[in-house]
Every structure is written in structure tokens, then in C-alpha cells.
C-alpha positions in Angstrom: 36.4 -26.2 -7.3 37.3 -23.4 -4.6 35.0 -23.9 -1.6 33.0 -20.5 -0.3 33.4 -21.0 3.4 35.4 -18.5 3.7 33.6 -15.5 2.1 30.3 -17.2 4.3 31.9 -16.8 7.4 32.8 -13.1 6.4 29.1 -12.5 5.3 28.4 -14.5 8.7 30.3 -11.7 10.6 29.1 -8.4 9.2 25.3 -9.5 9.0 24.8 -6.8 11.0 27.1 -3.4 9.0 24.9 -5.2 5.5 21.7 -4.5 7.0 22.5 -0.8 8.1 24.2 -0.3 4.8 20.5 -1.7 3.0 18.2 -0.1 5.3 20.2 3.9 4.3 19.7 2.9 0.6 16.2 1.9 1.1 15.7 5.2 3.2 16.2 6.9 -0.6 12.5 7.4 -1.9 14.0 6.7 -5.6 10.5 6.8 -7.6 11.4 7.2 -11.1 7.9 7.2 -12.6 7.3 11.0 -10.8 9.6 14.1 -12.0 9.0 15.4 -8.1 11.4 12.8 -6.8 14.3 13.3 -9.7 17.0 14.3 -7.6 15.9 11.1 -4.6 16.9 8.7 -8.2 20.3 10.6 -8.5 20.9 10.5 -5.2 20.6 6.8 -5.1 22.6 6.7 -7.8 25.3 8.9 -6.6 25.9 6.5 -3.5 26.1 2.9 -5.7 28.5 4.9 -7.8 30.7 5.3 -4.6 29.8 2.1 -3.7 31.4 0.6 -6.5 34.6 2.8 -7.0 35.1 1.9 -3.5 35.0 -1.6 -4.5 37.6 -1.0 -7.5 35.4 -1.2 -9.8 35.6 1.3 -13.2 32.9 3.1 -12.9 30.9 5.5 -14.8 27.5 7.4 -14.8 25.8 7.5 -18.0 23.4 10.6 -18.9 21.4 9.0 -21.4 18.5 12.0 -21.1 16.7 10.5 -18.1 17.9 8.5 -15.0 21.2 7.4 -14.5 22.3 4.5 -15.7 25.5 3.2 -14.2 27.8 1.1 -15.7 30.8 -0.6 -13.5 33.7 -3.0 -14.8 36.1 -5.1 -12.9 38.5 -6.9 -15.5 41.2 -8.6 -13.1 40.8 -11.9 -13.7 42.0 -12.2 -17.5 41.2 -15.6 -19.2 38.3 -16.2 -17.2 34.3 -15.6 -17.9 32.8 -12.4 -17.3 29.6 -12.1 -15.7 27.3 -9.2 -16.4 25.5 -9.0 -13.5 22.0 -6.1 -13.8 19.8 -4.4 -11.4 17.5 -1.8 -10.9 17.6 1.1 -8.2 14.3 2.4 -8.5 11.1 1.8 -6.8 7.4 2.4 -7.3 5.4 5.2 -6.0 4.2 4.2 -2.6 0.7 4.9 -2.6 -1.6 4.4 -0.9 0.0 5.5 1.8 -2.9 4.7 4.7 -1.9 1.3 3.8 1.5 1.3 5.1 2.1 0.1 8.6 5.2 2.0 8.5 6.1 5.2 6.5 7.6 3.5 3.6 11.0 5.0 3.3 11.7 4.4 6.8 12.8 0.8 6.9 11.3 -1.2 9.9 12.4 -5.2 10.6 9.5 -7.0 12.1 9.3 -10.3 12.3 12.3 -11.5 10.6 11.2 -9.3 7.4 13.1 -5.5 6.5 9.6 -3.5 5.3 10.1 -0.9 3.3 9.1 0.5 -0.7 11.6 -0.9 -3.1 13.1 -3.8 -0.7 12.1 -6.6 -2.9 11.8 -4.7 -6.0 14.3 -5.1 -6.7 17.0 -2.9 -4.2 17.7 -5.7 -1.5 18.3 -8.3 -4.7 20.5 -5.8 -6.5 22.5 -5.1 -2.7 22.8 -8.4 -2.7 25.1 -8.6 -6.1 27.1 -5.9 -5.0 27.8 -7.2 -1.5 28.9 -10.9 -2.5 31.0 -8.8 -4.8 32.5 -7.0 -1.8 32.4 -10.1 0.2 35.1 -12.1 -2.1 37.3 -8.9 -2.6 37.5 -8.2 1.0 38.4 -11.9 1.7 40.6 -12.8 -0.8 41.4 -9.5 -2.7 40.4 -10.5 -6.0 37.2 -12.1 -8.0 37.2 -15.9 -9.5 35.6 -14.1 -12.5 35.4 -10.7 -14.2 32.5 -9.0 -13.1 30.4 -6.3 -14.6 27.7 -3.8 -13.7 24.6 -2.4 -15.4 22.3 -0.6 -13.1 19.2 1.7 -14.1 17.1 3.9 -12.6 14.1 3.7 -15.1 13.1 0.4 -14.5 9.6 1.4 -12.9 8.8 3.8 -15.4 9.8 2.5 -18.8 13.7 1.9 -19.0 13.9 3.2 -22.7 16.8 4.8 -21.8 18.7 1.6 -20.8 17.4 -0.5 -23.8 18.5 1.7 -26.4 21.9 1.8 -24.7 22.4 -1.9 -24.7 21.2 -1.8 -28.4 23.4 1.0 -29.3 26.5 -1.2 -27.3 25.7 -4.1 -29.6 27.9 -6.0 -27.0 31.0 -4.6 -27.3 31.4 -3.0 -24.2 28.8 -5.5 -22.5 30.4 -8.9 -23.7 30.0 -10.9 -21.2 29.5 -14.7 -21.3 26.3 -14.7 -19.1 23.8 -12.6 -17.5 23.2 -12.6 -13.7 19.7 -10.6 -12.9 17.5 -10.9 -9.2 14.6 -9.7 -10.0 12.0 -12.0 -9.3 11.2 -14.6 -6.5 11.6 -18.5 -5.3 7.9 -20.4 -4.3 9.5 -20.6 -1.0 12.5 -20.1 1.3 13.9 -24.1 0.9 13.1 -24.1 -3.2 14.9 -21.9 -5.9 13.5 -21.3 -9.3 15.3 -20.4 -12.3 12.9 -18.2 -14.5 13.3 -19.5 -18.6 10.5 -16.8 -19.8 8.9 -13.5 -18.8 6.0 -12.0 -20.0 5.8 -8.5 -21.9 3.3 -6.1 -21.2 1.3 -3.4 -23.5 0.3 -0.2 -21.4 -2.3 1.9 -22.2 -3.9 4.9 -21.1 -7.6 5.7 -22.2 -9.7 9.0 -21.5 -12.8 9.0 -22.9 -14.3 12.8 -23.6 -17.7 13.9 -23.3 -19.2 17.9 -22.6 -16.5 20.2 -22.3 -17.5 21.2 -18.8 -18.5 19.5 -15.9 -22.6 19.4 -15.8 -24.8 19.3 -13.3 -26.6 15.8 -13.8 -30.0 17.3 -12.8 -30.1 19.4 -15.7 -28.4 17.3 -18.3 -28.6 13.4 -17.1 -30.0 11.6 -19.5 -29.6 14.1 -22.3 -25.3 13.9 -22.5 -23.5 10.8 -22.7 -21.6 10.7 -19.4 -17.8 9.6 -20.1 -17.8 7.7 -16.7 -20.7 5.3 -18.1 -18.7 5.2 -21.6 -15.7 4.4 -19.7 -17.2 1.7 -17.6 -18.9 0.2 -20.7 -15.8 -0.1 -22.6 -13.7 -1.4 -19.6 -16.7 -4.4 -19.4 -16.4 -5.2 -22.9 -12.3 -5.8 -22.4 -13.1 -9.1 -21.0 -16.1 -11.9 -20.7 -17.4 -13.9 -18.1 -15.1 -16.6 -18.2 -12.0 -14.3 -17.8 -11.3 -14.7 -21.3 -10.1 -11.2 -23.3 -12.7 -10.3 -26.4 -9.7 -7.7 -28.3 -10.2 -9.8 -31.8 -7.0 -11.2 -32.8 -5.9 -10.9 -29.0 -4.5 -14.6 -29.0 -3.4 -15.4 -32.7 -0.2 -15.6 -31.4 -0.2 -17.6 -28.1 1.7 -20.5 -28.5 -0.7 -23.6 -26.8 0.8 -24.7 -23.9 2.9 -28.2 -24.4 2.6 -30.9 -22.1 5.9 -30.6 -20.3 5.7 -26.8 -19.4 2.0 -28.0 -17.8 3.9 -30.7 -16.1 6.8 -28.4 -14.8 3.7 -25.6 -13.7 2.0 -28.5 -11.3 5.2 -29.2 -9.9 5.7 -26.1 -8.2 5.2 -25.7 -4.7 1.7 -23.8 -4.7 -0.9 -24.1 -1.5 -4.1 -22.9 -3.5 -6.1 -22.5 -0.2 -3.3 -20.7 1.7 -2.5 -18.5 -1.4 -6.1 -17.3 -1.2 -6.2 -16.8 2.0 -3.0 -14.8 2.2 -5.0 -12.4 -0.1 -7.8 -12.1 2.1 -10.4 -14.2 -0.6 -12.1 -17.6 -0.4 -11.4 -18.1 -3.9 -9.6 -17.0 -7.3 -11.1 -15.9 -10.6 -9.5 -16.2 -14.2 -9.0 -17.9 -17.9 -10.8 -20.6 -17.8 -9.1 -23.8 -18.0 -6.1 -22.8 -17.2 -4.6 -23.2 -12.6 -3.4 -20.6 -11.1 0.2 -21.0 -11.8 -0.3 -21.0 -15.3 -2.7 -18.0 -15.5 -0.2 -15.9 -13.6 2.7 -16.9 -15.7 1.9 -18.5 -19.1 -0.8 -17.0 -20.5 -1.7 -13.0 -21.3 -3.9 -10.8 -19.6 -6.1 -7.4 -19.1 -6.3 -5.7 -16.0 -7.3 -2.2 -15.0 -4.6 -0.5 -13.1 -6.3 3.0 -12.2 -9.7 4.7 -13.0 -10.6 8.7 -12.5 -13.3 10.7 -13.5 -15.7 12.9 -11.8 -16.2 13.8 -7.9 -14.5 11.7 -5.4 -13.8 13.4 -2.5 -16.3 13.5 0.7 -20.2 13.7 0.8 -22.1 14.5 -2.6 -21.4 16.3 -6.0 -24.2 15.3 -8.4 -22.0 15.9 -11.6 -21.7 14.8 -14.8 -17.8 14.5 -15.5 -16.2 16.2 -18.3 -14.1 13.0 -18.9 -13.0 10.0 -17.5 -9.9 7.6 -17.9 -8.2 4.4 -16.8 -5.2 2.7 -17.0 -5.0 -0.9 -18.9 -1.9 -3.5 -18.3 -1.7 -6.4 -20.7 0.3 -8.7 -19.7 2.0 -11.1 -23.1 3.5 -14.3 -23.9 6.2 -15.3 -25.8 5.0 -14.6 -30.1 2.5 -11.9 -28.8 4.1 -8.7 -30.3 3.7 -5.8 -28.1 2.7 -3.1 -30.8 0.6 -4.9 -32.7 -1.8 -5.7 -29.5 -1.4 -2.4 -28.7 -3.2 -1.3 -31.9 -5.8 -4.3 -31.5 -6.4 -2.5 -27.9 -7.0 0.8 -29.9 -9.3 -0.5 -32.8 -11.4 -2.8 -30.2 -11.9 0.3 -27.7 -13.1 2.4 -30.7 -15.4 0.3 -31.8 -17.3 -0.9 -28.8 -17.3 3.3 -27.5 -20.8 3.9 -26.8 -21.9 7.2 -28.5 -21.8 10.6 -27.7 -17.7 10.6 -26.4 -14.7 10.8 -27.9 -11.9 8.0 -27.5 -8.3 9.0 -26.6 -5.8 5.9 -26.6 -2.2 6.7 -25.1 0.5 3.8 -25.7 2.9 4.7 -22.5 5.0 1.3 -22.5 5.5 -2.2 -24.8 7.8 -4.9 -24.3 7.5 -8.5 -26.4 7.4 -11.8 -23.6 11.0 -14.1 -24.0 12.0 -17.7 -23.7 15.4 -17.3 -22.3 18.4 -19.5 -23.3 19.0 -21.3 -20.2 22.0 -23.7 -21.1 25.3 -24.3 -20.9 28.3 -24.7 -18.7 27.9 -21.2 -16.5 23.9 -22.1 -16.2 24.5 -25.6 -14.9 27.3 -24.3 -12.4 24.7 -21.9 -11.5 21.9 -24.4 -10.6 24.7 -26.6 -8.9 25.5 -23.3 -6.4 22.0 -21.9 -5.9 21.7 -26.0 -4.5 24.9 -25.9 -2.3 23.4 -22.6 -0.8 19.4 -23.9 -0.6 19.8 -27.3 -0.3 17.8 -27.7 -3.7 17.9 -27.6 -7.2 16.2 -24.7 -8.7 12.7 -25.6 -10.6 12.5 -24.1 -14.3 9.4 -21.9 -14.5 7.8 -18.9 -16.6 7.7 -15.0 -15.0 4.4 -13.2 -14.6 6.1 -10.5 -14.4 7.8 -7.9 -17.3 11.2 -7.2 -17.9 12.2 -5.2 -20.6 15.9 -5.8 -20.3 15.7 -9.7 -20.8 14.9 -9.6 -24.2 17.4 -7.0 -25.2 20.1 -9.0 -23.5 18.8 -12.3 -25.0 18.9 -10.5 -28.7 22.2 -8.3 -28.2 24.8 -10.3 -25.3 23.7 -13.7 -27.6 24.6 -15.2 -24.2 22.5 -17.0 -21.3 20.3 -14.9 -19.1 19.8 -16.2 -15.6 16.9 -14.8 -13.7 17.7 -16.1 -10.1 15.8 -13.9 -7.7 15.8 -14.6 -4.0 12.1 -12.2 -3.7 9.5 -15.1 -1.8 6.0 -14.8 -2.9 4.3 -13.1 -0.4 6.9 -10.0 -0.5 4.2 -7.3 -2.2 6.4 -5.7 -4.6 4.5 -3.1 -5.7 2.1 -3.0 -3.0 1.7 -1.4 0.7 4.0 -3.2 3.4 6.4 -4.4 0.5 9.0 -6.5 2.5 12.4 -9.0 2.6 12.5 -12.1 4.7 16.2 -11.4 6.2 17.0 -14.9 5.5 17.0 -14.2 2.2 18.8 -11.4 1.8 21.7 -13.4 3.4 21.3 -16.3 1.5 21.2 -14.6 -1.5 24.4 -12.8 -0.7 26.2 -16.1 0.0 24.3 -17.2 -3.4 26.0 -15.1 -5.9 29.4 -15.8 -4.2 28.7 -19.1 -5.1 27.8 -19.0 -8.5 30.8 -16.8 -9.5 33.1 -19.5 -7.3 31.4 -22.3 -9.0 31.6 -21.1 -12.8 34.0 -22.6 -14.6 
């Protein structure tokens, strides 16, 4: 087995030139999810297509009616595994913005952390494929296995595009022997975790209709049924007092949890006080009899995203709103199928609407919850190098989070997917201040070197 020290020392050396190099991408304010920043994604894409011609690789930008997707091959090791390694170049919208210490596409290291939207989700993980990838070729002018590229720009806002592409592929160009993704986190910087499941998520949008103007709630409170009330009503009724969802038929599907996935949950490293506190509550709320660590990983949920409707700027504006609408996330578990809780949403919303409005239910995203094949020779040299590099084995555990991608791989490559993200939990993807520990986006560099030296 070839050692690494080589390729470290090099990554050692140009710590520096692979910050600047991260911090110009992360200055790209690649949101996917609003057409006002279309050509910040194809600019982003534009300079990791350069990035990886540079690097030798085959390279090619697919139009595939939205983002780009990019797909880069480099096939010089022949007889060896190919690795398929995926990442997403897209970020979320920044808001709020009055949040942000820093403007959020001007990158800012503070305290051994890069702060920026996007670091963690997911463009400092993706860099860090790409620059172990540069890494071995600048060191020893070749790879110890074939490597190849898939990354998308849709990731925040859908990725259709990319999932009826791999489908469409049906692993011919694609074949590949495993699936590399960062894209997710480690419960802290000493312990790695190698994800076996994610959830899927349903995504709704609901607007409830009322007058078809505006009213003024001295004349006609009390008389019109006011959308915001309907809305709030039927946004109560979603769950009960015990955290548990009331959609009938919401959990004929849920697998019960076994004892050794319980087992594996307490055994991750989780401070329940300190987690708390690092939110800025005394204490948590959710599904009753369930800890923390399951609820945020193994078992579904409802949550309210956004809510409009009426006046909200400054001072007073006694008005009746024409409508009112939210946004609803449920989070699923492996068996839950996406479309058919998405309907269960619809009928339940329908039928608990208060009178006098009118129910509009939007389905803007579904993806199904996967257990992930996590066996075999390339997995096991995979655990072995993400230890050499943390000084620990990686923990198996279930993903809160949804990615769409994992279960088309799982279906389509037939090979094993190997969520190994370098993210630590209190990164805030998604939220104001998002950042990267440095120390992580060196170690993960170093990682991936590792894991393609180590495969056998």
C-alpha cells in the first residue's frame, strides 16, 4: 500500500494558494433557486470547467435545460477502480441578510473558520475533491485510480435536471465501482461518520384564497374569512402537542426503529446541553420518545419553512389579506414514498380548511429516504483512510438531511455510495454566518488522497 506522505507534504506547502483559490470560488454568489443570479451559477461553472481541463481531465458542460451540469473523466489508470466522485456548486439564497456578520460572498477567516454562503454547503467539500485530485497529479503525475466528475448546479433548487441525466446514462458513461460524495458533516473534528441513509423530503407550497381584494378589517372583520387565520389554523392542525404529525396515513410506512441502529444513534458524540446552548435555547422540542439524534435523522418530520400574507412592513395597516401562504418541508425515511405523502399532505390540508377560503397545494420537490449499500472492499479501504487521516474510525449513522442524487446512484451505478463529508455540526449550512473550520478543509483534502491511495 503506497504511503500519502508525499502528496501531504505538497498539500502542507500550498495551504496557503488552496485557500485563495476557495475563497475566489466562494466569492461567486451561485444561487440556483433565483433566475436573477443565472449567469453567477454559469460563471461558477465556467471556472471548475477550467479547473478541470487544467487538470487533464475530459471535460464537458452539459445543457440539460437548466444549470450546468459538468461532467469530467480521467481514464489513465486502466485495470484499476474508478471512482465517481459528485458535488454540488450551488448555494442557498443568503437571506436574511442583517444576520450576516460579513457580506456573504465576501469570504472572511475568523477564528480558524472561512465564513462565507455556500462554504460548507457543499463548495469547500466539493474543492476539496478536486484539490486532492490536483494534489496526486502534481506530485506524482498520475492517479492510483480512474477518477470521474459529476458536478451540478441545481442541487439547492431541485436537481431534476441531474437525476434524469444519471437515469437517462443508465451507467454507461457513469460506471464506476463506487461513489465518493462530501456533502454532509462528522459530530466533531477528531470523529468521522460514514452516512448509510438519508432522508427524502416532500415540498409543498400552500396559499390559501379568501376576498379578492385586500379589505379593510374595520368594515369586513368578522364577516370574511381572513386567509391569514385559515392559514394559521391549518398550519396548527399539521402537528399535535407531542410533536407527532396528524396527516392520516403519515407513518404507514416508517420502518420501527431496530435495536442496533438505537444503539449506533447513542453512540455518537452528542453534548445535549451544549447543543442547546449553541442554538441559543434551554431546551429541545420534538416526537416524543424518540433523542435528539434520532429525531433529526431517523424519523420524518413537518416544519414550516416561510409564511406571507398581509401587511408587514413598519407601523399599522388594519387589513384583511387577500391570501396568505407558507412553505411546508417534510422530511422522510427510508419506505415513506415521496408522492404519495405529498397527496396525504393535500387531502389532510383540504379537509381541516376552515371555511370561507379556497386551498391551493403546489408540489415544488419529492425525493424517497435511502439505505445506502455501504460494503465491500473500496468502503472498507475507505473507513481504513478516513482513520489514518483522523485518527478514528468513522461511526455508521443516518442523514437528516436530503439528497436526491443518492438514491439515483444507489438504483442506477448498482455500486456503493460513500457519504464522507468533512462539514462539523455547528457549520450553518443554510443559515446566516455559514462557515468551514480550516482544519477541515485540509484534512479533508489529505482525506480523499487517501482513500483513492488506499483502494485496492
Amino acid at each position: 500500500m503506497q504511503s500519502s506522505q508525499d502528496v501531504f507534504d505538497r498539500i502542507e506547502r500550498e495551504k496557503a494558494a488552496t485557500l485563495d483559490e476557495l475563497i475566489e470560488l466562494l466569492k461567486i454568489p451561485s444561487i440556483s433557486t433565483d433566475p436573477a443570479f443565472a449567469e453567477e451559477v454559469v460563471r461558477c461553472s465556467e471556472v471548475l470547467v477550467t479547473k478541470l481541463k487544467h487538470l487533464g481531465f475530459t471535460t464537458e458542460s452539459l445543457d440539460l435545460g437548466g444549470h450546468p451540469l459538468i461532467y469530467g473523466e480521467w481514464m489513465g489508470a486502466p485495470g484499476r477502480p474508478t471512482v465517481l466522485m459528485y458535488g454540488h456548486y450551488d448555494v442557498q439564497p443568503a437571506d436574511p441578510l442583517d444576520e450576516w456578520r460579513h457580506p456573504p460572498f465576501e469570504p472572511v477567516v475568523e477564528d480558524g473558520y472561512l465564513i462565507a454562503r455556500g462554504v460548507t454547503d457543499d463548495k469547500a467539500q466539493m474543492f476539496s475533491h478536486l484539490k486532492a485530485v490536483e494534489a496526486l497529479l502534481a506530485e506524482r503525475g498520475s492517479l492510483p485510480v480512474n477518477v470521474k466528475f459529476l458536478l451540478e448546479g441545481e442541487e439547492e433548487s431541485g436537481g431534476q435536471s441531474i437525476l434524469r441525466y444519471v437515469r437517462e446514462d443508465g451507467g454507461r458513461r457513469l460506471a464506476c465501482d463506487a461513489v465518493l460524495i462530501s456533502d454532509s458533516d462528522m459530530p466533531s473534528p477528531q470523529q468521522p461518520l460514514l452516512y448509510y441513509g438519508v432522508r427524502g423530503i416532500a415540498y409543498m407550497e400552500l396559499i390559501v384564497h379568501g376576498p379578492n381584494r385586500d379589505l379593510h378589517s374595520g368594515m369586513f372583520g368578522g364577516a370574511v374569512a381572513n386567509p391569514l387565520n385559515a392559514l394559521s389554523k391549518i398550519l396548527a392542525g399539521l402537528t399535535d402537542s407531542k410533536g407527532r404529525i396528524t396527516i392520516p396515513g403519515f407513518y404507514d410506512d416508517v420502518r420501527r426503529l431496530v435495536d442496533w441502529e438505537r444503539q449506533e444513534a447513542a453512540g455518537l458524540p452528542h453534548d445535549e446541553a451544549e447543543y442547546f446552548a449553541d442554538l441559543g435555547l434551554e431546551s429541545g422540542f420534538g416526537e416524543e420518545g424518540y433523542t435528539t439524534v434520532e429525531r433529526i435523522a431517523m424519523r420524518p418530520t413537518c416544519d414550516v419553512n416561510g409564511i406571507w400574507g398581509g401587511y408587514q412592513g413598519e407601523g399599522m395597516k388594519t387589513v384583511l389579506p387577500a391570501s396568505a401562504g407558507a412553505k411546508v418541508s417534510m422530511r422522510l425515511v427510508p419506505d415513506q414514498d415521496a408522492a404519495q405523502i405529498a397527496e396525504l399532505f393535500e387531502q389532510h390540508v383540504r379537509q381541516i380548511a376552515p371555511p370561507g377560503v379556497r386551498v391551493e397545494v403546489r408540489k415544488m420537490d419529492s425525493a424517497n429516504g435511502v439505505l445506502i449499500d455501504t460494503e465491500g472492499p473500496i468502503v472498507e479501504a475507505a473507513m481504513a483512510a478516513m482513520a489514518d487521516v483522523w485518527g478514528a474510525r468513522p461511526l455508521r449513522a443516518r442523514g437528516g438531511g436530503s439528497l436526491p442524487i443518492v438514491e439515483v446512484f444507489a438504483d442506477e451505478l448498482k455500486v456503493p455510495v460513500m457519504l464522507l463529508g468533512f462539514g462539523l455540526p455547528g457549520d450553518g449550512p443554510h443559515s446566516p454566518n455559514e462557515r468551514y473550520a480550516l482544519g477541515q478543509l485540509y484534512g479533508g483534502i489529505r482525506s480523499v488522497v487517501r482513500i483513492l491511495d488506499r483502494i485496492p
